[in-house]
MIVO-730364 format. One line per field, with one value per residue (C-alpha): residue number from 1; chain; x, y, z. Coordinates in steps of 0.1 Angstrom, whole numbers, always signed. Layout:
<pts>
num [NUM_...]
chaine [A_...]
x [X_...]
y [Y_...]
z [Z_...]
</pts>
This chain:
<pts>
num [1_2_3_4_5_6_7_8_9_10_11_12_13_14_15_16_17_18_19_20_21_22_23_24_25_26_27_28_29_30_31_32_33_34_35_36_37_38_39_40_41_42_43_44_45_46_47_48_49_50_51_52_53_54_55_56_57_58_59_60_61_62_63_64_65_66_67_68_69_70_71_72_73_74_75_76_77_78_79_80_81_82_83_84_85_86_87_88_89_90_91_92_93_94_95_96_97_98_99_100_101_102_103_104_105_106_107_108_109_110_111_112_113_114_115_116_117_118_119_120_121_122_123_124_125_126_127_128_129_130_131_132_133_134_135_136_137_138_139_140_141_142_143_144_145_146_147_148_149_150_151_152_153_154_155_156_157_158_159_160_161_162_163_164_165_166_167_168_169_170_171_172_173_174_175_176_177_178_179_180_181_182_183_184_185_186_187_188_189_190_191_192_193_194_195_196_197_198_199_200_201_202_203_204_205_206_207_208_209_210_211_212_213_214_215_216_217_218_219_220_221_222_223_224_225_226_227_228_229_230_231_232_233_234_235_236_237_238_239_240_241_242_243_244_245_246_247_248_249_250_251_252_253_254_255_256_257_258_259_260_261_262_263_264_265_266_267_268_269_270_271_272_273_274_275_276_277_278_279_280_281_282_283_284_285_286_287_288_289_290_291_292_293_294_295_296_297_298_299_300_301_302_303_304_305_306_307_308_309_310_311_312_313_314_315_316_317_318_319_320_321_322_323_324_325_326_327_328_329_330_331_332_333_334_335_336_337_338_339_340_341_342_343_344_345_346_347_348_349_350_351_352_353_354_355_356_357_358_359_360_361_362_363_364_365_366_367_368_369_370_371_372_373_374_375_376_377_378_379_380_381_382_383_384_385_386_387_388_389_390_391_392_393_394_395_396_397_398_399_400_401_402_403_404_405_406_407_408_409_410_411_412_413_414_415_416_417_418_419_420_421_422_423_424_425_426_427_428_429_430_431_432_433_434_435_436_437_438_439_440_441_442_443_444_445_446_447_448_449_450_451_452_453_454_455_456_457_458_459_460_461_462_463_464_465_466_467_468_469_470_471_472_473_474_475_476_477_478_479_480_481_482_483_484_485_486_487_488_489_490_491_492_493_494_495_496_497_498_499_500_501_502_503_504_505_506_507_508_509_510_511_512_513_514_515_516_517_518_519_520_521_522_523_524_525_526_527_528_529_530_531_532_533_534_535_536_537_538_539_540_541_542_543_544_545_546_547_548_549_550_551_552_553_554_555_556_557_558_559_560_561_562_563_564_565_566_567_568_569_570_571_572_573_574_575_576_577_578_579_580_581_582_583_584_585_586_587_588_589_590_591_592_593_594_595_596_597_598_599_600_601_602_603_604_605_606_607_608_609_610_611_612_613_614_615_616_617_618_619_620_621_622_623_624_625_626_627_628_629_630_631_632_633_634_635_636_637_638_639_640_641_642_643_644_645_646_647_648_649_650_651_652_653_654_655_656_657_658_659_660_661_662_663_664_665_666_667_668_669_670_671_672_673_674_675_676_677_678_679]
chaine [A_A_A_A_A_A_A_A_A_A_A_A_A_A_A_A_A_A_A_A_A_A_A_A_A_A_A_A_A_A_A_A_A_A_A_A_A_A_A_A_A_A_A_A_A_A_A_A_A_A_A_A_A_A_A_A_A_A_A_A_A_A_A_A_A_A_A_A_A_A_A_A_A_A_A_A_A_A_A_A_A_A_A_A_A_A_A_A_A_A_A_A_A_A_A_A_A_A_A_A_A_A_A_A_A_A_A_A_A_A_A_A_A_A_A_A_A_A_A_A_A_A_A_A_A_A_A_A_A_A_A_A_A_A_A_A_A_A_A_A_A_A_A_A_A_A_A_A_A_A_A_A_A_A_A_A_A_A_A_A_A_A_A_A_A_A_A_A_A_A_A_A_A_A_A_A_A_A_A_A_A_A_A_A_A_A_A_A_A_A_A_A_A_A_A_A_A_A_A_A_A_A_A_A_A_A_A_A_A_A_A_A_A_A_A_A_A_A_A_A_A_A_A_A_A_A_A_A_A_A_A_A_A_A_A_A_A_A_A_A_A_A_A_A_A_A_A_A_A_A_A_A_A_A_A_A_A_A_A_A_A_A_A_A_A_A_A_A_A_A_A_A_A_A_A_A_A_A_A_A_A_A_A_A_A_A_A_A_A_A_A_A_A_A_A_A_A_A_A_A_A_A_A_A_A_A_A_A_A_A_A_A_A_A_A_A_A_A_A_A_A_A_A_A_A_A_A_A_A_A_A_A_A_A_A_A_A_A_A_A_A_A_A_A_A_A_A_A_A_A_A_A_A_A_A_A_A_A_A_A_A_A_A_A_A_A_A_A_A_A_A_A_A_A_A_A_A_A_A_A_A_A_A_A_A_A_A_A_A_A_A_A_A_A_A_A_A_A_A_A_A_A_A_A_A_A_A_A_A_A_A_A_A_A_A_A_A_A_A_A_A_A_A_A_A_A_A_A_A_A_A_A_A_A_A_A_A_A_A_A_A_A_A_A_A_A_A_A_A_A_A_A_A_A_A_A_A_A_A_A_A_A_A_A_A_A_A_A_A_A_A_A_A_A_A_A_A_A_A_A_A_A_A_A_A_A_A_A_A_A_A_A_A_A_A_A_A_A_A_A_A_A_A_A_A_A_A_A_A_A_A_A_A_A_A_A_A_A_A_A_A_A_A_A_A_A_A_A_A_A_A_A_A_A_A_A_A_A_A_A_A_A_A_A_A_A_A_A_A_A_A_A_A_A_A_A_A_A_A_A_A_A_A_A_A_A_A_A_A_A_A_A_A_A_A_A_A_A_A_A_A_A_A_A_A_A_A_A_A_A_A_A_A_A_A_A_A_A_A_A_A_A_A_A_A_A_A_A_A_A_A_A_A_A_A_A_A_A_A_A_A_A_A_A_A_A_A_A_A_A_A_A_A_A_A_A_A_A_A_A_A_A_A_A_A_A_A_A_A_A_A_A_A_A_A_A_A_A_A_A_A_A_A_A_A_A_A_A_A_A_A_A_A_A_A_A_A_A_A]
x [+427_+393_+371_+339_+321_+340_+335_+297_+296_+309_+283_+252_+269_+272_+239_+227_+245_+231_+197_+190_+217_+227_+197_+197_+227_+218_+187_+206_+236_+214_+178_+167_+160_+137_+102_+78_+58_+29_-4_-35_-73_-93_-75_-67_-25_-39_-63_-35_-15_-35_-46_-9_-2_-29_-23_+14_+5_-21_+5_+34_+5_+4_+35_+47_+76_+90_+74_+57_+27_+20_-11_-4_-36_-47_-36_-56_-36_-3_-9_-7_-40_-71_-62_-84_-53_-41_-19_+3_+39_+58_+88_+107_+122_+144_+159_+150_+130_+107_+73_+51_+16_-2_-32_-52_-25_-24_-9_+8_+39_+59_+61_+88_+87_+102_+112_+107_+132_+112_+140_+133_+140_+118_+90_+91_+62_+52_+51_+83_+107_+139_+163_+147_+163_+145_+156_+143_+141_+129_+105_+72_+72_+35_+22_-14_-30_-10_+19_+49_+87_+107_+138_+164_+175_+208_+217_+250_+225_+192_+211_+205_+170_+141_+103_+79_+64_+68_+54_+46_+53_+58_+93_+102_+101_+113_+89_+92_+68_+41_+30_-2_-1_+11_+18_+33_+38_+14_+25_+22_+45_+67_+70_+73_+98_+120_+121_+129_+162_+195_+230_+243_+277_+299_+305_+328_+365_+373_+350_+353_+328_+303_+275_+290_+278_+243_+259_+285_+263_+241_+214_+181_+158_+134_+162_+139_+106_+112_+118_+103_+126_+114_+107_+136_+141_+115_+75_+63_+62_+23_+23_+36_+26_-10_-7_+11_-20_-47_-30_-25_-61_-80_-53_-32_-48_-22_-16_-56_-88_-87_-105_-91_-97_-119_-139_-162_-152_-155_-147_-182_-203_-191_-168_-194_-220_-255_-280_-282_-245_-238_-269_-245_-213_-207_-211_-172_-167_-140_-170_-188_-156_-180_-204_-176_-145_-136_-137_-149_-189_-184_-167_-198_-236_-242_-281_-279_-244_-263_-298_-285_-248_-241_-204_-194_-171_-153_-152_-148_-125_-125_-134_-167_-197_-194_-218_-235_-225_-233_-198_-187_-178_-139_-145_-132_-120_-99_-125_-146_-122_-104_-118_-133_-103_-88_-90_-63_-84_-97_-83_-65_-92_-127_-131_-158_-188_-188_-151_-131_-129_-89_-65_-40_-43_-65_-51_-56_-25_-30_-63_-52_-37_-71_-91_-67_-69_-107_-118_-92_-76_-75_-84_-108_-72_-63_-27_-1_+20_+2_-37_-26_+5_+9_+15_+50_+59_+55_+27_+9_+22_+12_-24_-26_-18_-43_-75_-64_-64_-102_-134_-130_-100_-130_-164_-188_-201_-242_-248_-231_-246_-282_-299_-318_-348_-373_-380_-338_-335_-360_-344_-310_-329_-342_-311_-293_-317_-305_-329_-368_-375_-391_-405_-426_-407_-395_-356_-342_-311_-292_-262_-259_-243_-239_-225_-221_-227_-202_-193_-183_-209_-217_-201_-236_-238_-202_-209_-241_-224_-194_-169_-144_-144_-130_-134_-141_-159_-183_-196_-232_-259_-292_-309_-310_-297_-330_-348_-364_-371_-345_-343_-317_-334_-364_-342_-321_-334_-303_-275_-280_-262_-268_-243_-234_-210_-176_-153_-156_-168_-202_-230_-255_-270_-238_-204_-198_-206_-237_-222_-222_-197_-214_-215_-209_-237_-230_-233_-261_-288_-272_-251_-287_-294_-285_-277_-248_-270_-282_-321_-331_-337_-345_-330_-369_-371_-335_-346_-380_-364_-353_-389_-395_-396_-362_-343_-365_-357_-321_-288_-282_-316_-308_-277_-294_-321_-292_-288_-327_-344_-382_-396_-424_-425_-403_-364_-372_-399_-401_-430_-426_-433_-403_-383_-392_-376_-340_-341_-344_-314_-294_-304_-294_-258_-249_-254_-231_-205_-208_-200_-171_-156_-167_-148_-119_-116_-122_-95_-69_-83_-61_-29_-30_-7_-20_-46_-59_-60_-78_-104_-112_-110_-134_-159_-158_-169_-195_-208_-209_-230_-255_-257_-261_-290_-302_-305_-324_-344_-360_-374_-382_-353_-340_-348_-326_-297_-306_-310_-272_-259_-272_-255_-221_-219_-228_-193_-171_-187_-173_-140_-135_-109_-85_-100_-100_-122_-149_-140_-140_-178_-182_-170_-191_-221_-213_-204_-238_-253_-237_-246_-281_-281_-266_-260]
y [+890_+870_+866_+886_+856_+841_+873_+873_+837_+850_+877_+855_+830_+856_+865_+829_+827_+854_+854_+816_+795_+824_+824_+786_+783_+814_+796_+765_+781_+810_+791_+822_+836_+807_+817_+825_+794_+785_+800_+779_+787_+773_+771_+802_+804_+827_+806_+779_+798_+815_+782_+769_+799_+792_+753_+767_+785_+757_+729_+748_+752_+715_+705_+702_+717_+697_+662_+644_+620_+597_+573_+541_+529_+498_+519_+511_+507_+507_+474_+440_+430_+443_+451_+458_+469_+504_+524_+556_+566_+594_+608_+634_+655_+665_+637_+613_+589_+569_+553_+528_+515_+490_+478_+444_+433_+391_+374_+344_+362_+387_+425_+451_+487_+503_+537_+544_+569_+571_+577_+597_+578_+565_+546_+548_+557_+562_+527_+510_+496_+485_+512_+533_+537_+510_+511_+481_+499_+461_+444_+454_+437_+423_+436_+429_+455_+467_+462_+487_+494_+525_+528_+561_+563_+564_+595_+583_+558_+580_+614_+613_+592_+612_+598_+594_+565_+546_+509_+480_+447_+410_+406_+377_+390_+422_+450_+450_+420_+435_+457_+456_+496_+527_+564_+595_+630_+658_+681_+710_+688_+685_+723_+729_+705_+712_+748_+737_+716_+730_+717_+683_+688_+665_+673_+639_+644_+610_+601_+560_+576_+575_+548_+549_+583_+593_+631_+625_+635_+669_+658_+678_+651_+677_+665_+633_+648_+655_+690_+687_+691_+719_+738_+767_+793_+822_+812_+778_+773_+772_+790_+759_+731_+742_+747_+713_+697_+714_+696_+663_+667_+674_+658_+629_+595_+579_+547_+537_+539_+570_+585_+618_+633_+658_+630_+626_+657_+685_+722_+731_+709_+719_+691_+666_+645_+644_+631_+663_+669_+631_+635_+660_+638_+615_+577_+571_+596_+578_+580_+551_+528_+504_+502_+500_+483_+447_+433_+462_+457_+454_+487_+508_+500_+519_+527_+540_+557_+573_+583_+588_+600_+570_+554_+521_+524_+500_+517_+483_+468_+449_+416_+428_+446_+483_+507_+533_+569_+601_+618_+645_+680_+692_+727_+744_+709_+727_+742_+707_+680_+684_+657_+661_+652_+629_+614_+585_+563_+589_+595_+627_+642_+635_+628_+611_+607_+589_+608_+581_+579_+589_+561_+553_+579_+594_+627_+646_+640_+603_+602_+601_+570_+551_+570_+558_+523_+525_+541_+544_+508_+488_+460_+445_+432_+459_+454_+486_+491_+470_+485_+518_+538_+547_+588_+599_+620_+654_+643_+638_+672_+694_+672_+680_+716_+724_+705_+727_+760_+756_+774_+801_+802_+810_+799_+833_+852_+847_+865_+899_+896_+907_+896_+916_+893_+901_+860_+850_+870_+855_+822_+835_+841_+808_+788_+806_+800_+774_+774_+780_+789_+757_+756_+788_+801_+784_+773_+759_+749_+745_+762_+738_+712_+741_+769_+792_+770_+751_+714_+721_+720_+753_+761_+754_+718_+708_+724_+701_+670_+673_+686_+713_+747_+739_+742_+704_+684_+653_+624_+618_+596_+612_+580_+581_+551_+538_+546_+512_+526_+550_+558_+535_+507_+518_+516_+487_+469_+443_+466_+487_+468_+485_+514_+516_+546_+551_+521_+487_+468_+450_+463_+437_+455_+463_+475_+512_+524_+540_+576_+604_+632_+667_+685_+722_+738_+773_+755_+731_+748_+740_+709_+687_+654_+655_+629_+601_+582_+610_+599_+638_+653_+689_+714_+716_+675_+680_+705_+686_+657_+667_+671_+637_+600_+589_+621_+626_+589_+590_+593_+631_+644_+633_+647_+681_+675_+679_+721_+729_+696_+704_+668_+651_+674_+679_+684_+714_+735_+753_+746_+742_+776_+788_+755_+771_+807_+787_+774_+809_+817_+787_+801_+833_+818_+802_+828_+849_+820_+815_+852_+856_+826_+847_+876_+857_+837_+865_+886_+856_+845_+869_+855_+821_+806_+774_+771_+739_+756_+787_+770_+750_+783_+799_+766_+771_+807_+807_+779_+799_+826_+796_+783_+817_+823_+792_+787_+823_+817_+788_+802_+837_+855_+886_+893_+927_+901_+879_+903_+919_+884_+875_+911_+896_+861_+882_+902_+871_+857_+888_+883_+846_+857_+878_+908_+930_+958_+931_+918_+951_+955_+919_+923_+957_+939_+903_+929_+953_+913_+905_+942_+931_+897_+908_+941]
z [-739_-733_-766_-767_-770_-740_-721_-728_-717_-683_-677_-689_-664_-639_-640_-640_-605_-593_-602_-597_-579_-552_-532_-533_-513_-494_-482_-474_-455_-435_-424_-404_-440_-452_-462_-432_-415_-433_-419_-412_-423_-398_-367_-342_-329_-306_-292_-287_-274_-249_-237_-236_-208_-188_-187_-180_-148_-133_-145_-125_-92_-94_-89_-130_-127_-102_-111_-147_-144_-172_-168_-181_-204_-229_-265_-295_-318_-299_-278_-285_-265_-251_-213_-186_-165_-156_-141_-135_-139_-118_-124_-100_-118_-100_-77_-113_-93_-114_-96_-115_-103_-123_-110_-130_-151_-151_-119_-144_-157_-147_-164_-174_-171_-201_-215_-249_-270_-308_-336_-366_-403_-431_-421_-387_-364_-329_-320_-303_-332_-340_-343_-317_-280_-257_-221_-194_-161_-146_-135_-113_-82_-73_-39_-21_-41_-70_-92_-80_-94_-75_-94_-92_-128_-133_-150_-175_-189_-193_-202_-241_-237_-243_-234_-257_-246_-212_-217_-194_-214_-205_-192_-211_-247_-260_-263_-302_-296_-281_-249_-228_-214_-231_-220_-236_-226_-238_-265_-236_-209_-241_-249_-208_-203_-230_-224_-189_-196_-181_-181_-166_-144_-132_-95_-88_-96_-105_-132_-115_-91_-105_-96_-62_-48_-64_-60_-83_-114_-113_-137_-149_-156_-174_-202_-204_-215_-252_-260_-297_-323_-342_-308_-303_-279_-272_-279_-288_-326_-331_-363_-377_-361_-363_-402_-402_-379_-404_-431_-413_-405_-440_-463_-446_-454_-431_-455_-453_-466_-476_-452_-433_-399_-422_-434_-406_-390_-421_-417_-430_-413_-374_-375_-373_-402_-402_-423_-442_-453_-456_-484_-500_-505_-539_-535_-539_-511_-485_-456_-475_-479_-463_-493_-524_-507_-504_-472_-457_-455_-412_-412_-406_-406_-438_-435_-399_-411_-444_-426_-387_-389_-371_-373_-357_-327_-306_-276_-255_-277_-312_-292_-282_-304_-310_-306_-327_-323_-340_-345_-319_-333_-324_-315_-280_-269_-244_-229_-226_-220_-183_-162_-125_-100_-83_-117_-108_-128_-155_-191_-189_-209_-217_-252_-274_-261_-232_-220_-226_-268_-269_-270_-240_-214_-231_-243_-271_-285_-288_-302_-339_-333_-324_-349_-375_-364_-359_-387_-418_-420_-453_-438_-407_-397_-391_-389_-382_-415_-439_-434_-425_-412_-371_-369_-361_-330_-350_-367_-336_-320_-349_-351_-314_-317_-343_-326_-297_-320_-330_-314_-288_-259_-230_-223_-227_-194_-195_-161_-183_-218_-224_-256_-278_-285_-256_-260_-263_-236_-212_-224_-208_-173_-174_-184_-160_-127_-109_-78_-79_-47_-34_-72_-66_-99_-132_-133_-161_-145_-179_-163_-135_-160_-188_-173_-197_-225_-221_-207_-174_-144_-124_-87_-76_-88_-80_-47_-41_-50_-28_-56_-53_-73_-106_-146_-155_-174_-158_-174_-160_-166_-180_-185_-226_-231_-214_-241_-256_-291_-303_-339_-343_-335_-354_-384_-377_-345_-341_-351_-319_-289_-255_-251_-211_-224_-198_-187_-202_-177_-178_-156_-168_-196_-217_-213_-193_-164_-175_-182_-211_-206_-209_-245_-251_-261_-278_-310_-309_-328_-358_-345_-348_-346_-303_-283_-279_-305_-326_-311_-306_-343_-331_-308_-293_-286_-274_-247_-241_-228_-198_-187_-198_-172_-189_-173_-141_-130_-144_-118_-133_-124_-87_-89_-98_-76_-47_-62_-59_-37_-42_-29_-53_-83_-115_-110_-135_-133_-169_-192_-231_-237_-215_-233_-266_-249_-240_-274_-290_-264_-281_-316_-307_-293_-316_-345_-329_-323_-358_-366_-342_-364_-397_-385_-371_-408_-429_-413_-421_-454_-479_-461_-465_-497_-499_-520_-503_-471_-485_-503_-474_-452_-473_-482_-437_-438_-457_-440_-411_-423_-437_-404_-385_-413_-406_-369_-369_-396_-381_-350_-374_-353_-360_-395_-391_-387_-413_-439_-430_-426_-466_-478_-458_-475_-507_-498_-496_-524_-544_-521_-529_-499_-515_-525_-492_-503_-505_-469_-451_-466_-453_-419_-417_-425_-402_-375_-377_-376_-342_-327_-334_-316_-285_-262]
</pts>
């Protein structure tokens, strides 16, 4: 017979199993039963996700499902030299033929096509290295025009090869040493493709076959686009991925300076800086690395940085000057960044200021990479894995995901709204008007290149210019740049070379082609100072511009001149008293942008565990109600609004996010504040 003592031993053992050590192993043998995926506080999985089935239906119209197109760009970041070369790489999908087209690359060597398989493990990082799966598909043959390889892959070789990156290198060296063009699927085409992959059968009966009849093998070459490796069966896994990308993108130094995505783009400032907040931040914040780190006085131009919101960027490559931008907000990129077709030589989206500010092809997914290089090294070196750290596959998924996840999934329908303010609401008529009638009546013509708000030109505009029907974004030249004295150069006359904006190409004056792609405009009442170059300080010199000699002799106002010709008189035919009523439109906009965000947050607020995320969810919400408060304020709107918008940041003061008695009062009051903007 056991011992009490023994016997007691047992239970308290017992017990020790059960309480602490079972659910360990439970959690380790049974995943499905691992806590829920984290949740984020600023981004919308809704919005992703309704923007993920839309892009699903027009990318299966096109032709996705039965093809992949990858352009082929110079990489910041990624490639070993500054290259004015481009290209595109097709991939049936079906049959697996692969078609390259360079066109510029260097006529004294030859170059290799190769496919690029990144392997997960310590240290490692998007950019080809050893240990990951590098395939040569051969060499591009030069013809009159272009650089061209057709190869039909050969299925036993390719059939565990995913492809993250496709890369056109010198042949002579191996691509560890350096590439001149990079592309990489989207983290949509990823999700697509994956879910697309079916079974590979072997139709030969002798196995020695194969290679000698192409029919032998019954391949799915979806199998090559990389189905991501937290994605599983059913919906796409944005609860997590967006939650991982808010992280990545407030908290994730990435090896540098210290600086974040969040640094210049904050949560509580719109995702941009201006003068204003940066007058906020501590001197040892990470945005002013430039003014207490080594080496690193060239980094920015710290007065125009401090007083403009200016940040040094090397749009045209580190071997020429950069240019001084204010910093683009994040918000609704979706909705902004599809360029105008054929877009053969475009970036797959229009990013940065002057459309072309991603690295690569341009897509979303790969602009992390030269942000990091540009703007967080430890070094003006800057050298991958000693002044900061590339991202890794995931990391620039989940980064993707949440920039995708931020602002509203659909531009806002002007012609059905009716505003409340008897002067907003005149604003809306005007902005809306495209046509005056041979200029017997005032058209603003904002919603030619604005419709809706957004960044996309109207119907009416494409129409005139010989487009298609289509939601995309333009870049345009309005002639700012023209502007001799900008407040830039007022401040610091030789730090402001000329800024020619896309392509970087000389035209004489600078590098660019001369264009700007169009902002949104929901949120630019409180999104001040306007402009590539942050030259406009108020929403009313923003607006009065376009009436000004810079704009009426610019390339855009002959573009809109094409939707409403009236010969020898102003392209718009407003006064500043019917500008002031579009601004009070704006205001009015963008108050109740920044309450649909309130509500939106404040519903998610009590749910979110991390107490990073929540603060910075809150620290956003309340910002929110400042800026609606703000914008009306200024122009004495609405005071009905204003005074319920006070009693609802009072309410989530009380809250501090958790208490939901206090954010049921707050969402009473934000809502009654909306109801009184718009009908």
């Amino acid at each position: 017979m056991a011992s009490p003592h023994r016997s007691q031993a047992a239970k308290r053992f017992l017990l020790l199993l059960t309480i602490f050590i079972l659910p360990m192993v439970v959690l380790l043998l049974v995943p499905q039963l691992a806590l829920p995926p984290a949740k984020s506080a600023i981004g919308s999985v809704g919005t992703v996700n309704s923007l993920y089935n839309r892009w699903l239906a027009q990318y299966s119209r096109s032709g996705g499902d039965r093809r992949l197109v990858i352009p082929l760009r110079y990489t910041k970041g990624l490639s070993s030299q500054i290259s004015q070369a481009s290209g595109q790489a097709t991939l049936d999908l079906i049959g697996g033929r692969l078609s390259v087209n360079v066109e510029g690359l260097p006529e004294d060597q030859p170059f290799a096509v190769w496919l690029v398989d990144n392997r997960p493990g310590p240290g490692r990082s998007v950019k080809p290295e050893d240990g990951d799966r590098i395939l040569s598909l051969g060499t591009l043959t030069r013809q009159p025009d272009t650089w061209r390889l057709e190869v039909t892959l050969d299925y036993p070789q390719v059939k565990d090869l995913e492809i993250d990156l496709i890369a056109v290198a010198p042949a002579n060296q191996p691509l560890q040493q350096g590439a001149l063009l990079f592309g990489s699927p989207t983290l949509f085409q990823r999700l697509y493709h994956g879910a697309q992959a079916g079974p590979v059968t072997l139709l030969a009966d002798n196995p020695t076959d194969i290679g000698r009849d192409d029919r032998a093998w019954k391949g799915d070459f979806h199998l090559l686009v990389p189905r991501p490796a937290y994605a599983k069966k059913g919906p796409p896994p944005f609860d997590q991925l967006v939650a991982d990308g808010e992280r990545l993108f407030f908290e994730e130094t990435f090896d540098g300076n210290g600086r974040t995505c969040g640094t210049c783009h904050p949560a509580d400032n719109n995702f941009t800086i201006d003068p204003h907040f940066i007058a906020t931040l501590p001197d040892d914040d990470p945005l002013f690395v430039s003014e207490f780190m080594p080496g690193m006085e060239s980094l920015e131009h710290d007065r125009l940085l401090r007083e403009l919101g200016l940040v040094l960027e090397n749009v045209d490559g580190f071997g020429n000057p950069g240019v001084m931008r204010g910093v683009p907000g994040v918000s609704a990129l979706a909705l902004s960044m599809t360029p105008e077709p054929p877009g053969d030589q475009a970036p797959l989206a229009r990013l940065g200021w002057s459309g072309d500010g991603g690295a690569g092809s341009g897509t979303l997914r790969e602009f992390a990479i030269g942000a990091i290089v540009q703007h967080a090294p430890l070094s003006m070196g800057r050298f991958a894995g000693t002044d900061f750290r590339l991202p890794t596959e995931y990391e620039l998924d989940a980064l993707e995901a949440f920039q995708l996840s931020l602002g509203p999934d659909a531009e806002l329908n002007l012609a059905e709204m009716r505003m409340r303010s008897a002067i907003a609401e005149r604003g809306r008529q005007l902005f809306l008007q495209e046509t005056s009638d041979n200029g017997t009546f005032a058209a603003g013509k904002c919603h030619s290149c604005h419709s809706n708000g957004g960044a996309n030109p109207s119907a009416l505009f494409l129409a005139a210019n010989g487009f298609e029907a289509g939601q995309f974004n333009m870049n345009l030249n309005i002639g700012l740049q023209r502007i001799s004295e900008t407040l830039g150069r007022m401040i610091a006359p030789d730090a402001n070379p000329p800024d020619e904006g896309f392509g970087q190409a000389s035209n004489g004056d600078g590098f660019g082609d001369g264009t700007f792609n169009i902002p949104r405009i929901v949120e630019a009442a409180d999104s001040a100072p306007y402009g590539h170059d942050n030259s406009l300080l108020t929403l009313e010199s923003f607006l009065a511009f376009y009436l000004s000699d810079a704009f009426q002799a610019s390339p855009a106002a002959a573009q809109l001149s094409l939707v409403d010709p009236i010969p020898g008189t102003q392209v718009l035919t407003v006064d500043n008293s019917q500008l002031a009523s579009i601004a009070a439109l704006l205001r009015v906009l963008n108050a109740a942008e920044n309450i649909r965000q309130v509500m939106a947050s404040m519903a998610t607020l009590p749910d979110i565990d991390d107490p990073a995320a929540h603060e910075r969810g809150l620290r956003a919400t309340l910002a929110n109600i400042d800026d609606a408060i703000e914008v009306l304020t200024a122009a004495g709107l609405h005071p009905n609004a204003v005074e319920a918008l006070h009693i609802t940041r009072e309410y989530v003061v009380e809250s501090q996010g958790r208490d939901r008695g206090a954010l049921r009062q707050a969402i009473k009051h934000a809502k009654l504040a909306g109801e009184l903007l718009v009908f």
